[in-house]
C-alpha positions as CSV (number, residue, x, y, z in Angstrom):
1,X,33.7,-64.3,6.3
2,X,33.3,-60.5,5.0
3,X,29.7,-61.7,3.5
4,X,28.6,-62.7,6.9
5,X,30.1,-59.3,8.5
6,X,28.2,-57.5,6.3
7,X,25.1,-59.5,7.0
8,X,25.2,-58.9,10.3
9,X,25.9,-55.1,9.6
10,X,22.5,-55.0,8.0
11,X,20.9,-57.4,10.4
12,X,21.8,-54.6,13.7
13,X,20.8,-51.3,10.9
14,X,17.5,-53.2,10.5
15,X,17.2,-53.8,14.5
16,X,18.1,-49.9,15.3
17,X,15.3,-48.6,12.6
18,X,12.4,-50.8,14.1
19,X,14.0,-49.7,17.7
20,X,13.3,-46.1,15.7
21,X,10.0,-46.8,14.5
22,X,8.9,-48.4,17.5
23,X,10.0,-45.1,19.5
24,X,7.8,-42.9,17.2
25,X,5.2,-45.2,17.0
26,X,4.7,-45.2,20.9
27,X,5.0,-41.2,21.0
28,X,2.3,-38.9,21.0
29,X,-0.6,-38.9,18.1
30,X,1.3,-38.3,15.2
31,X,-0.9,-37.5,11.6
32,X,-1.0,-40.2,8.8
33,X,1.7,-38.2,6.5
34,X,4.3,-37.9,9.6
35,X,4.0,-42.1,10.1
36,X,4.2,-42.2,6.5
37,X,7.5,-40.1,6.3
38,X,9.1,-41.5,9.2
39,X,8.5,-45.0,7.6
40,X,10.2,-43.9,4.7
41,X,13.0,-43.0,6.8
42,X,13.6,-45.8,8.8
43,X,13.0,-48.1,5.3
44,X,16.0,-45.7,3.8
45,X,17.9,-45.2,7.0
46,X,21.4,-43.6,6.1
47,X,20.5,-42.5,2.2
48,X,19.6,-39.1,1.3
49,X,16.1,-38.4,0.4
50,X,15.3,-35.3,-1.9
51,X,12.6,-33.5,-1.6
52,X,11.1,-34.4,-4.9
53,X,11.6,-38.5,-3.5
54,X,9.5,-37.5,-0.5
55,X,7.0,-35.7,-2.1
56,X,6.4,-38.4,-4.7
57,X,6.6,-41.3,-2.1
58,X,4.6,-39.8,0.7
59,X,2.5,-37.4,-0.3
60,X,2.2,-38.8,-4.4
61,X,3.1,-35.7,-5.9
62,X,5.2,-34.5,-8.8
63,X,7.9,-31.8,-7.8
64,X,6.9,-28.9,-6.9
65,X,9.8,-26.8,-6.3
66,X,8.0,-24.1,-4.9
67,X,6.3,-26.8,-1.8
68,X,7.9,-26.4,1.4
69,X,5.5,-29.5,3.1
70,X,8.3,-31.9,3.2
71,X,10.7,-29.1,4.6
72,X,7.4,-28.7,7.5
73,X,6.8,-31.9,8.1
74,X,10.5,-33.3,8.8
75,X,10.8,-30.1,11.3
76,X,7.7,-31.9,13.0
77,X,10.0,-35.3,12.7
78,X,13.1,-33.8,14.4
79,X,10.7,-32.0,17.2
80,X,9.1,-36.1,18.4
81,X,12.5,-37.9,17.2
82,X,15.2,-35.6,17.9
83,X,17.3,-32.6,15.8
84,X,20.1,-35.0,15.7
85,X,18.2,-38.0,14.6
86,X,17.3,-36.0,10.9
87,X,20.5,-34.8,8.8
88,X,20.0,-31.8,6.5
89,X,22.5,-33.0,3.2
90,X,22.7,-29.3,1.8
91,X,21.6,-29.5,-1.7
92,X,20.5,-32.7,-1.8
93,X,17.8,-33.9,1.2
94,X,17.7,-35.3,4.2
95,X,18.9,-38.5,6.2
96,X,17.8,-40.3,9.1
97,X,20.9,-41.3,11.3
């Protein structure tokens, strides 16, 4: 019984980040890199993402750690999803709720 609990868990995570997606998607014209972070979002929805992930994963590069694009472009995120949507973890990234 637990296994199907949990199944079903992941089943109504998986319906609210296409409910997510499908709300940004249907927004206003959003760049290439935004879709491309928000998708990595909703693919990670409730793990933290560092920086350095995001940069690597959406952008392709190595860390930088004086680049500040991921910072920008998740503050673009928050404005067309919501500030409460996008959790700053202090020291470690960021996680979409």
């Amino acid at each position: 019984m637990p296994e199907k609990v949990h199944r079903d868990e992941r089943a109504r995570a998986l319906q609210r980040s296409r409910a997510r997606s499908a709300r940004f998607h249907t927004g206003d014209a959003s760049s290439a890199r935004e879709f491309a972070l928000a998708e990595e979002f909703v693919r990670h929805a409730g793990q933290v993402l560092s920086r350095e992930q995001l940069l690597s994963r959406v952008w392709g590069y190595d860390f930088d750690p004086g680049s500040n694009v991921a910072d920008v472009y998740v503050g673009y995120l928050r404005q067309k999803l919501g500030s409460e949507r996008i959790e700053t973890v202090r020291g470690a990234g960021y996680r979409l709720l």
